[in-house]
N, C-alpha and C positions, 0 to 999 in steps of 0.2 A: 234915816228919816226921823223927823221929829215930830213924837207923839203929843195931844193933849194929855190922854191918860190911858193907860193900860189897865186892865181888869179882867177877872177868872167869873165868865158870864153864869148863867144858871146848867146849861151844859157842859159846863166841866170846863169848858176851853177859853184859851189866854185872848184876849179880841182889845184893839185898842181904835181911838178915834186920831186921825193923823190930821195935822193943822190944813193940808189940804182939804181932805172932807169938810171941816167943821167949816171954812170959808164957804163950802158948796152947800151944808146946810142953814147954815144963816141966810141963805136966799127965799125961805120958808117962814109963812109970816110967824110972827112969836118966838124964832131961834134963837133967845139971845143968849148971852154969854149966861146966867142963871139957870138954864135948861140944862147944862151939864150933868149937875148931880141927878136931872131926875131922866138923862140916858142910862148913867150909872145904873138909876136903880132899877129903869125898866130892864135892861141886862140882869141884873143879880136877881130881880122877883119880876118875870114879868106875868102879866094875866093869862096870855094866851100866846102861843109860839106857833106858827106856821110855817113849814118848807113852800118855798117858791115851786111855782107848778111849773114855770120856764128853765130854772136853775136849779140845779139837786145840791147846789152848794149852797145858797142863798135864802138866809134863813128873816123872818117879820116877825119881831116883837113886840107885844103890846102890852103896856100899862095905861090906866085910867085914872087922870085925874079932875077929880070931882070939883076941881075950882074953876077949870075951866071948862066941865062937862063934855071932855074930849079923850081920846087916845092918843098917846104918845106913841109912836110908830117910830121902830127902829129896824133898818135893815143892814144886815149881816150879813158879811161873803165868807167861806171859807177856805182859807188854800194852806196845802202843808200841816193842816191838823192846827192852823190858827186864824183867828175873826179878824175882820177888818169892820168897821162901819162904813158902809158906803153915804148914806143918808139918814136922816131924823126928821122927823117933822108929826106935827098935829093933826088929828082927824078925827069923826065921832062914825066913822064905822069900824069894823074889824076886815078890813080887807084880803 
């Protein structure tokens, strides 16, 4: 399968974004190809990390950026001891 990018997130583990998702995240207003670096970096520093109350695998990242007074929302699956992104996308709460 072919990745946009792979990266060793703030938990230790390898997690990359696959050209399928990122088609599935660009359906999210604002997802453009420029939002890349700043999944990257909510992965490497995010604000705040939450376990999905549904999924024990399934993990919500957040960083906050101040230019567009929102959160960058990234959700994380985990299988085999490595992340997949399922989606990304913008919000101004902490869900």
């Amino acid at each position: 399968m072919l990745w946009i990018f792979e990266i060793t997130d703030k938990t230790g583990r390898l997690t990359h974004l696959s050209y399928k998702q990122w088609l599935h995240t660009q359906t999210h207003p604002g997802m453009t190809i420029s939002v890349i670096e700043r999944i990257k970096e909510t992965l490497i520093s995010p604000y705040k990390i939450f376990l999905s109350e549904s999924d024990s695998s399934a993990y919500f990242f957040f960083r906050y950026y101040k230019d567009r007074q929102e959160y960058l929302m990234v959700l994380v699956k985990y299988l085999n001891g490595n992340g997949f992104i399922i989606t990304s996308f913008y919000t101004d709460t902490l869900q």
